[in-house]
ZAMARGU-4260 file (C-alpha; in steps of 0.2 Angstrom, whole numbers, plus 5000, padded with zeros to 4 digits):
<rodrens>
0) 4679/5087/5141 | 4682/5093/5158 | 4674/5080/5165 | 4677/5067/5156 | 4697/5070/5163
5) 4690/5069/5181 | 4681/5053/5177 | 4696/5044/5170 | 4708/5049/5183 | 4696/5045/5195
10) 4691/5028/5185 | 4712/5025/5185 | 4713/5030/5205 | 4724/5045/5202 | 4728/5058/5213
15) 4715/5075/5210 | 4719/5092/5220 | 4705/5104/5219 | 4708/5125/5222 | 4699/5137/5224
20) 4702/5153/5237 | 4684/5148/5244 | 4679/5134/5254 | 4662/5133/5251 | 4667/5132/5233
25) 4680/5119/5234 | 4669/5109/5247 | 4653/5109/5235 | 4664/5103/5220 | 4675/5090/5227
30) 4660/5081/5235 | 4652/5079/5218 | 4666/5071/5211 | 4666/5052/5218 | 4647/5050/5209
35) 4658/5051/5193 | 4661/5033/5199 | 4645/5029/5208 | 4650/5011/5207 | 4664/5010/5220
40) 4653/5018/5233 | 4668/5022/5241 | 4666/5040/5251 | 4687/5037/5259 | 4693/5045/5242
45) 4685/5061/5246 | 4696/5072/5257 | 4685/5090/5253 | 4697/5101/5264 | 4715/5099/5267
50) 4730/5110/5274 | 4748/5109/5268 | 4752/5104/5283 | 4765/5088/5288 | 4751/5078/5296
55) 4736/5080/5282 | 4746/5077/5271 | 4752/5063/5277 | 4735/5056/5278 | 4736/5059/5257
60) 4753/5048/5257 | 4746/5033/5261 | 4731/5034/5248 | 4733/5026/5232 | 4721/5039/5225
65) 4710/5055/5232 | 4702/5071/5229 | 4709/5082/5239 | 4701/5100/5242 | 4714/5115/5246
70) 4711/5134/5248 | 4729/5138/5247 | 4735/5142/5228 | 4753/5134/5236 | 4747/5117/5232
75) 4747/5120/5214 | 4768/5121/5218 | 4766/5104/5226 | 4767/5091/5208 | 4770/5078/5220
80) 4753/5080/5227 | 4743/5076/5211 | 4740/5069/5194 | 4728/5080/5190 | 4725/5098/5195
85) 4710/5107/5198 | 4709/5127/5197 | 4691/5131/5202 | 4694/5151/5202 | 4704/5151/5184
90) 4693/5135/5178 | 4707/5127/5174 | 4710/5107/5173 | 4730/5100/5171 | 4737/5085/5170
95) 4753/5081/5177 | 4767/5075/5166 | 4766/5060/5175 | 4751/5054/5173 | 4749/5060/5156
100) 4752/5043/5147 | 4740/5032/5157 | 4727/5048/5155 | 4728/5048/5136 | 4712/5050/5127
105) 4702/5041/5115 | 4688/5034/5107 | 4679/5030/5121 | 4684/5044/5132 | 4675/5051/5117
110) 4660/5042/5116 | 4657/5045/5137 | 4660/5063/5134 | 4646/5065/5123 | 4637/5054/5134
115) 4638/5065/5150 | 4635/5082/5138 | 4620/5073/5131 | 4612/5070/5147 | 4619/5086/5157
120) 4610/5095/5143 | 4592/5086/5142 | 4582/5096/5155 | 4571/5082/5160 | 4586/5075/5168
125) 4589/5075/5185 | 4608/5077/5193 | 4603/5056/5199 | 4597/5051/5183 | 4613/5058/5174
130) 4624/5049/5186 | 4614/5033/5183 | 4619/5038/5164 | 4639/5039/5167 | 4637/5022/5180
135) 4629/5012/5166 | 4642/5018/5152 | 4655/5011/5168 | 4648/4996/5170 | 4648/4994/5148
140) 4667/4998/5150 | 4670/4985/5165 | 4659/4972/5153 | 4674/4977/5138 | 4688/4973/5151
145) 4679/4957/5157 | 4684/4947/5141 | 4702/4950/5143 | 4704/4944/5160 | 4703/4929/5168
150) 4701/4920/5187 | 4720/4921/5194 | 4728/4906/5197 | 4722/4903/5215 | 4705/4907/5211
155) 4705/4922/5221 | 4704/4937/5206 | 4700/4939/5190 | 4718/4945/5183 | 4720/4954/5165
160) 4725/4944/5151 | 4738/4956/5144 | 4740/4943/5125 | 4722/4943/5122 | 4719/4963/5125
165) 4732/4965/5111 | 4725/4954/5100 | 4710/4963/5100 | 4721/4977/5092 | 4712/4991/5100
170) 4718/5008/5095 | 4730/5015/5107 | 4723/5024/5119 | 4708/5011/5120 | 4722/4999/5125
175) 4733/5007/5137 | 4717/5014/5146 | 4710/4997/5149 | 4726/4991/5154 | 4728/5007/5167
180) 4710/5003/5173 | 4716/4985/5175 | 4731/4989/5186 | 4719/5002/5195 | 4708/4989/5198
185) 4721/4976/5205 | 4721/4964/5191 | 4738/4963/5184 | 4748/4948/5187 | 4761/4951/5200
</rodrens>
């Protein structure tokens, strides 16, 4: 289940700080994390070793969403830092109050949990082929928000058609996750 709270709040661009006291530890985890979505190929996210320091942090500021790798257990004081918290050394995951409603789970959190369990636990799977696994359920989840969205009024986008998401009458969590992944995608109307 762990994992499946990184994939969404990585999938929803949040804000994910790592601990741990050593920095080979939090090194080697944070830079597994941005295969979790393989299908941004987008390495600027990852930030695997950080100081609480005015000018690295800084850098975070201006980051609509990052993982972000600290050795010093002060971070953990620092809210404003994250949405979601990683303790490495107490193997701990929190969510932030903050970021709880657009992180709510459901059915198909569900179904992608049992997906990665499924394939982290068949031993003639390799670490690639079990990422292909969690970037093809992505791609099903992108093809369920395509529906409900459609090209922007200067043809530039595809923006989210808020009416017809509802009508579909998804159960809750289903809907605001797509409509979270919509706005972390840049498809709400403006």
């Amino acid at each position: 289940m762990e994992t499946v709270i990184l994939h969404t709040a990585l999938m929803l661009k949040k804000k994910i700080v790592v601990y741990h006291p050593k920095i080979e530890a939090v090194q080697e985890f944070t830079r597994t994390l941005p295969a979790l979505v393989w299908h941004r190929q987008d390495g600027t996210i990852l930030h695997s070793y950080m100081h609480l320091n005015a000018d690295e942090l800084e850098v975070l500021q201006v980051c609509t969403g990052y993982i972000a790798g600290f050795v010093d257990l002060e971070v953990s004081n620092r809210p404003d830092l994250y949405n979601v918290f990683v303790n490495l050394a107490e193997s701990e995951i929190t969510i932030a109050p903050l970021a709880k409603e657009a992180m709510a789970m459901g059915k198909l959190h569900k179904e992608m949990g049992q997906l990665i369990v499924q394939s982290a636990e068949d031993p003639e799977k390799s670490g690639s082929q079990i990422i292909q696994d969690i970037a093809l359920k992505t791609r099903e989840i992108f093809t369920n928000l395509a529906p409900f969205s459609e090209v922007s009024a200067d043809g530039e986008k595809r923006v989210l058609n808020l009416e017809a998401l509802k009508q579909k009458r998804f159960p809750p969590a289903t809907e605001n996750f797509l409509y979270h992944l919509a706005a972390a995608e840049q498809m709400l109307k403006i």
